[in-house]
N, C-alpha and C positions, 0 to 999 in steps of 0.2 A: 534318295528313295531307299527304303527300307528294309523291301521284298530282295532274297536272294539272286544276283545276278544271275541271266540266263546264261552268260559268257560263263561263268562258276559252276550251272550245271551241267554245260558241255562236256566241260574237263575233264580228261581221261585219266584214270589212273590206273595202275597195276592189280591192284585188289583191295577190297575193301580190310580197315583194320579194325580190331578189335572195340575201338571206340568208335565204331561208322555210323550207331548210332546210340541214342540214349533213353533213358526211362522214360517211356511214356508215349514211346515213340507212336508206336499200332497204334492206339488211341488218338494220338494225334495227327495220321494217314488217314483214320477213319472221318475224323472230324472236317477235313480237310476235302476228303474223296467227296464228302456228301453238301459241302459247300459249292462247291464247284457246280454236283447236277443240280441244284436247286437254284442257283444263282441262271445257269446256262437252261434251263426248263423255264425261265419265267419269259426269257428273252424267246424261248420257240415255241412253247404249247401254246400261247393265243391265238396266232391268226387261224386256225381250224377254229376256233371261236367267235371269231368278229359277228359273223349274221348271228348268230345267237343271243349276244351280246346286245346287240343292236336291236334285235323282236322283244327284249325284255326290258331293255332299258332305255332304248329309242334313239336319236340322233343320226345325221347323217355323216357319211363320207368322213369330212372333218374331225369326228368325233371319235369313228374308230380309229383317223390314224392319232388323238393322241394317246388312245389306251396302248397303243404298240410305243410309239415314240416319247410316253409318258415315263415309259422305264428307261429305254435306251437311251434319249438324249442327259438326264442325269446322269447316267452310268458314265458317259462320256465323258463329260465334263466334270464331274468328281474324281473322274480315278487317280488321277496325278496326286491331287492334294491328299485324298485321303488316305494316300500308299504310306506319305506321312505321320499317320497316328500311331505306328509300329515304333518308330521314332520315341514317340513323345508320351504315352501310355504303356504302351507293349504289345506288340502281334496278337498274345494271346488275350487280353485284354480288349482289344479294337475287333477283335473278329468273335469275340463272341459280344459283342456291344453292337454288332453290323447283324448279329444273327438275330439277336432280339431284334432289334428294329424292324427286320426284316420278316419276321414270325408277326409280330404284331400288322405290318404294312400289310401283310398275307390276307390276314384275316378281316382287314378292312376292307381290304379288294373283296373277297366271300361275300359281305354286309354290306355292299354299299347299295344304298338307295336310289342313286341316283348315277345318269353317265360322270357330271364333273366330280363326285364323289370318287368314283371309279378310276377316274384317271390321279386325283391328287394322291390318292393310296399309292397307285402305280410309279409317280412321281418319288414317292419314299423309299417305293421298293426298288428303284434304282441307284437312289444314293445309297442305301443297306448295302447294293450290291457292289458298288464303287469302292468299301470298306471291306468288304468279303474278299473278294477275287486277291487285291496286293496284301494281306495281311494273312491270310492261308499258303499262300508263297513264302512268304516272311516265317511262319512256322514250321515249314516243310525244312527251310534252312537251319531252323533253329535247332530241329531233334536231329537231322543228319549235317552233319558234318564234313562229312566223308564223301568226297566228291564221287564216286562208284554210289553212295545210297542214295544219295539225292539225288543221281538221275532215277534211279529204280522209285523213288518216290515221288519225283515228280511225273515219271511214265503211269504209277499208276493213280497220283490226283487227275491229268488231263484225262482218264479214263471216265472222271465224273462228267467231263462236260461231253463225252464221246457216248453213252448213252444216255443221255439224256439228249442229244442232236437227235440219234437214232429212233429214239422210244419217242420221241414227243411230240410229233404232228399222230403218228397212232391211239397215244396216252392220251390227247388232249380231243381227239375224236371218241374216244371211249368214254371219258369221262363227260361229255359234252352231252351224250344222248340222254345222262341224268339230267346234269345240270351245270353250265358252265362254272359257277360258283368255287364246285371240287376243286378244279383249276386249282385254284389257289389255296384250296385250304392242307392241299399237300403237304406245304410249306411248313407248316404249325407243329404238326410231329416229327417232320424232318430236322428242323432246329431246333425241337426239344431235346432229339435222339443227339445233334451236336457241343448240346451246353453239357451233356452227360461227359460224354467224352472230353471233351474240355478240362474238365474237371481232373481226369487224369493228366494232363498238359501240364508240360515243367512252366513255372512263370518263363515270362519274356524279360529281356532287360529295356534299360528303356534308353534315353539322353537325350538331350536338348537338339531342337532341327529349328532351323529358319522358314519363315514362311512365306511364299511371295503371293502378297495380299493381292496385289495390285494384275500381274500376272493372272491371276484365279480369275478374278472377277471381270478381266477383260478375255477371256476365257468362254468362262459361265456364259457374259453380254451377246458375245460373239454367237455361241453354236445355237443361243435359246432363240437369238433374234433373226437367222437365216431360216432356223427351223420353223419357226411360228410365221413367217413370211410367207416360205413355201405354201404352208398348212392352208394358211386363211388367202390364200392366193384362189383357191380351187371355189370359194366360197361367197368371194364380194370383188374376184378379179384382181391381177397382176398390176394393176394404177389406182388401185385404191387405198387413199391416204393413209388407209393402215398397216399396209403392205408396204408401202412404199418409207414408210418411216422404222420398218422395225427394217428395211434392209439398210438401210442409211443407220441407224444405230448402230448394227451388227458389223458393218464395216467402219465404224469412228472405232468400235471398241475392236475390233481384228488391227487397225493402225498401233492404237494404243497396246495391246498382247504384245505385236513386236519391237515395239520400242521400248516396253520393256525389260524384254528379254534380250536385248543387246545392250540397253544400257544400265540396268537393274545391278544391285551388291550382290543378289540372290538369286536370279533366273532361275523360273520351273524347268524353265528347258534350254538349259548351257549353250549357249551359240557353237562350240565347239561338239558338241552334239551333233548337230543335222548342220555340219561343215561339210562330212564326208558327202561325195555325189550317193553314195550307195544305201545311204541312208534316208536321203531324200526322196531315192526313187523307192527302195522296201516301204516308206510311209505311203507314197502315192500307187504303191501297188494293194497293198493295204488296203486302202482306202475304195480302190476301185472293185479289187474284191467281193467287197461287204456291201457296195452297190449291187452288185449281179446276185450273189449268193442270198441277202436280206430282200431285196426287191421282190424277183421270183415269189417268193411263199407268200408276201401279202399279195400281189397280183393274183396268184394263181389259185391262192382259196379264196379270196372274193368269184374269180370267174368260176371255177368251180361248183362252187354251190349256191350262185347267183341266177350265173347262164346257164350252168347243167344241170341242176339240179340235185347235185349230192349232198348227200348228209354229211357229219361232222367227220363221221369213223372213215365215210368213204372215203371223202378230200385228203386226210391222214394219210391210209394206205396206199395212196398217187401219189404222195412222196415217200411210200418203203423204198421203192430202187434205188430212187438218186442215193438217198443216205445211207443205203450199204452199202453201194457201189463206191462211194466213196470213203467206208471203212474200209472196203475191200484192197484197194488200193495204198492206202497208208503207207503198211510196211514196207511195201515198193519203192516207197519215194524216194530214200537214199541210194537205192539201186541207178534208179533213173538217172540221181545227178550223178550218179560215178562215173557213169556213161555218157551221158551226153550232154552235161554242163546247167546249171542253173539258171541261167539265162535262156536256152533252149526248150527248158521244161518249165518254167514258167513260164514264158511264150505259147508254149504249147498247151497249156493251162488256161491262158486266157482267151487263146482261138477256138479251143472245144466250150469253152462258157459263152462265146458270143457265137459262136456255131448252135449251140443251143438252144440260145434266145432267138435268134433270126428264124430259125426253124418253128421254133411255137409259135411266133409272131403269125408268121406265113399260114400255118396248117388251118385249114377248114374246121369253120363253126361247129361241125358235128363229128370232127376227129374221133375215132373211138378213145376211151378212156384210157386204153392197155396201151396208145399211142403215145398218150401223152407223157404217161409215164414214164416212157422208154426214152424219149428223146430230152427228159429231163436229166435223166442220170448222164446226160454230155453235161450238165450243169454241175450236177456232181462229180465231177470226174476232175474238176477246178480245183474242190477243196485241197485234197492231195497233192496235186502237182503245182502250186502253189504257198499255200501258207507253212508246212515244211522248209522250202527251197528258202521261203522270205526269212525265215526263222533264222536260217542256216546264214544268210547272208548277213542281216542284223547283227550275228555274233561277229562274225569276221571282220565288221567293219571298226564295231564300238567298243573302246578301251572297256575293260572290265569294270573301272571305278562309275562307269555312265551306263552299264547294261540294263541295270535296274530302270531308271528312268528310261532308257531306250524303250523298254516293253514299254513301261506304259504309256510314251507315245506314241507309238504302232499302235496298242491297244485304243488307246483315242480314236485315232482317226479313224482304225475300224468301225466302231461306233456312230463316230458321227457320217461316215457313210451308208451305216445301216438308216441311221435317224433322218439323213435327208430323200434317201431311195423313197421308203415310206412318205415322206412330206410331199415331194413332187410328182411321185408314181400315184399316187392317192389322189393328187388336184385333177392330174389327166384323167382318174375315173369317175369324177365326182356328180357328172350326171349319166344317168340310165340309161339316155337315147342314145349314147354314144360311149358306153363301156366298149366295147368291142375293139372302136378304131382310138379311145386312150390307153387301152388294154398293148393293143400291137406298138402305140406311140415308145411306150415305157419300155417293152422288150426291145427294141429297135435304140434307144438311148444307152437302156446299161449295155448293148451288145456294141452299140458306136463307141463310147467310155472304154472297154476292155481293147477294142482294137487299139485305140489308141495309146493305150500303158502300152503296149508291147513297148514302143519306141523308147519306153525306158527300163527297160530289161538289161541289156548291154553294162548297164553301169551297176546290175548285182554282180557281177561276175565277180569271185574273189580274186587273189592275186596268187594266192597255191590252190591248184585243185585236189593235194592231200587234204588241207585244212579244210576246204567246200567237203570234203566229202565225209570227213572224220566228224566235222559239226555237223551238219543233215542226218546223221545216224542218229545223233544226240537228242537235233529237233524234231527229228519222224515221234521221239518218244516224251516231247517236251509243247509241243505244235502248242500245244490246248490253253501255254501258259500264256500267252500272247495274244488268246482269240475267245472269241463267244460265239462258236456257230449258230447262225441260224435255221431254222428247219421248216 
């Protein structure tokens, strides 16, 4: 993997030197800063869009979860390989080749005429973004050097994906009373402003990588055929031959992923990789994560302005707390685990996200609004004391020559926990007479899933709590590289 190990931007050093960074550098933080929000705004401005979406271009249930899951399940399932094209083309090269695609994907999403129009756009703009995200890493590495600038620059690219979390259930309510179309057409001058900059970018080098074909596509088989399972589950039933065949593919071809990857010349993902316990469980904390944190928003803007009747801006503004509150927190988070251990504070992370959930679940049809809000920022309260802590533990556990790929299998699985929240949280809503009690079904599932990671908490803990605490500094300002919040 290509992108600059995380383990490399931990690393502390004395001060920066005189070569910490190089020509072209700003331009290439800019390019990079603004990769980030538009890559992390595609994955959160929709769902304050879905009903909208849906009164102009029709379809049901089904339909809106693929324009959410039509980005993120690519995202997932591409990022590994295509961390790759830094390798084999050049960073700066592959990521301004993901930005066009990705400008163009934009603007199709704007035009499209139709819903399967809409989603196959969306489908592009996810693999654009699978080449974005590990090749903007890749460049951050490339102009610093310097272990002191490469943090300060990777603290301030995850700041792209940190307002755009912020701003984008608002953004995407503002822009929505026009016309959802904006949405996307954001995208268009945002990555022309990044091919500008680009331009100032020193080339990339390049050299030959291995590819594991066979790996990818039993990958790809895997997360496309659980996720479309789920989806059309909601729609013709959980026994219906079609369901039932793409989950029997998806599990011939998840057989096939590990047995390659133990017996493979090449493995995507080194057995000696996810050997460590502690890496096993940061993937499956990961994972459970982006269940509760992704879930939430599609749930709660469909009930929102389904069952209550809000507009797009309003739905947005019910999630300002959660997401400042959980800016607000950030900085804290290495304080937390200095104190009281990352196992503790992640525990404690995932009992306020499922204290959350159970709470909404509970609360009365006619809750007031300023209610809901409030009890959501226990959801937000997650982010932070969380995906930090995991960061922090990832380093500690993963020889530095594997960091690189370590993200982006956390990054995966992230993903594909957002992609199947939405699949199955979606089928439980999928008719009308009973939103209500699929509604509380799905709050009540991600909040059962996070009780349950706890039990594997115990096995982040590092083995110096100097080192937990020195690297959690690092990941408080690094979090973003690892993750695509949703909003």
């Amino acid at each position: 993997m290509p992108t600059p190990s995380t383990a490399q931007i931990g690393t502390p050093a004395p001060q920066a030197g005189p070569r910490s960074r190089t020509p072209g550098a700003t331009a290439t933080l800019v390019a990079c800063f603004l990769g980030m929000f538009v890559i992390t705004l595609d994955a959160v401005v929709v769902n304050v869009a879905l009903p909208a979406i849906r009164t102009d271009l029709g379809g049901g249930m089904t339909g809106l979860q693929w324009v959410v899951d039509g980005y993120t399940l690519p995202f997932a399932a591409l990022l590994l390989p295509f961390g790759a094209l830094a390798d084999r083309v050049g960073a700066r090269t592959a990521f301004g080749s993901g930005t066009i695609v990705l400008a163009i994907a934009s603007a199709a999403c704007a035009l499209a005429p139709s819903l399967p129009a809409l989603v196959t756009a969306r489908d592009v703009q996810g693999a654009a973004a699978a080449v974005v995200m590990p090749d903007s890493m890749a460049l951050l590495g490339q102009v610093s050097p310097d272990p002191v600038a490469r943090a300060k620059a990777v603290g301030a690219w995850a700041m792209g994906g940190a307002v755009a979390s912020t701003s984008g259930p608002v953004l995407g309510g503002l822009l929505t009373l026009a016309s959802w179309r904006l949405l996307f057409l954001v995208n268009v001058p945002v990555g022309a402003l990044i091919l500008v900059m680009l331009r100032r970018t020193p080339a990339s080098p390049t050299r030959q990588s291995r590819y594991d074909w066979v790996g990818q596509a039993g990958a790809v088989v895997a997360m496309g055929g659980v996720t479309f399972g789920a989806i059309e589950a909601g729609s013709v039933g959980l026994t219906s031959p079609t369901v039932v065949g793409a989950l029997v593919v998806a599990l011939a071809a998840t057989a096939a992923f590990v047995i390659s990857q133990a017996k493979g010349r090449h493995p995507m993902v080194p057995p000696a990789l996810v050997a460590p316990p502690a890496v096993r469980a940061v993937t499956l904390t990961g994972f459970t994560f982006m269940v509760c944190y992704y879930g939430l928003p599609f749930v709660m803007s469909l009930f929102l302005q389904q069952q209550r009747g809000l507009s797009a801006l309003q739905t947005g503004a019910v999630f300002l707390p959660m997401m400042l509150a959980g800016a607000a927190l950030t900085p804290l988070s290495a304080r937390l685990v200095a104190r009281l251990g990352t196992t503790r504070v992640v525990a404690s992370g995932l009992l306020l996200m499922a204290a959350g959930l159970v709470t909404l679940a509970f609360l009365p049809a006619t809750t007031p609004v300023a209610g809901l809000a409030a009890v959501m920022v226990l959801v937000g309260l997650g982010g932070p004391t969380v995906s930090p802590p995991l960061t922090a533990a990832l380093l500690h556990a993963t020889p530095s020559h594997l960091a690189g790929t370590a993200s982006g299998v956390l990054n995966t699985s992230r993903q594909l926990g957002g992609a199947l929240a939405v699949a199955v949280f979606g089928t439980l809503l999928t008719k009308p007479d009973t939103f209500t009690t699929g509604m509380r079904t799905a709050l009540l599932v991600a909040a059962g899933i996070s009780v349950i990671t706890i039990a594997a908490t115990p096995y982040l803990r590092p083995a110096r709590v100097a080192d937990d605490v020195a690297r959690s500094r690092s990941a408080s300002a690094s979090a973003a590289a690892l993750r695509v919040d949703p909003a």
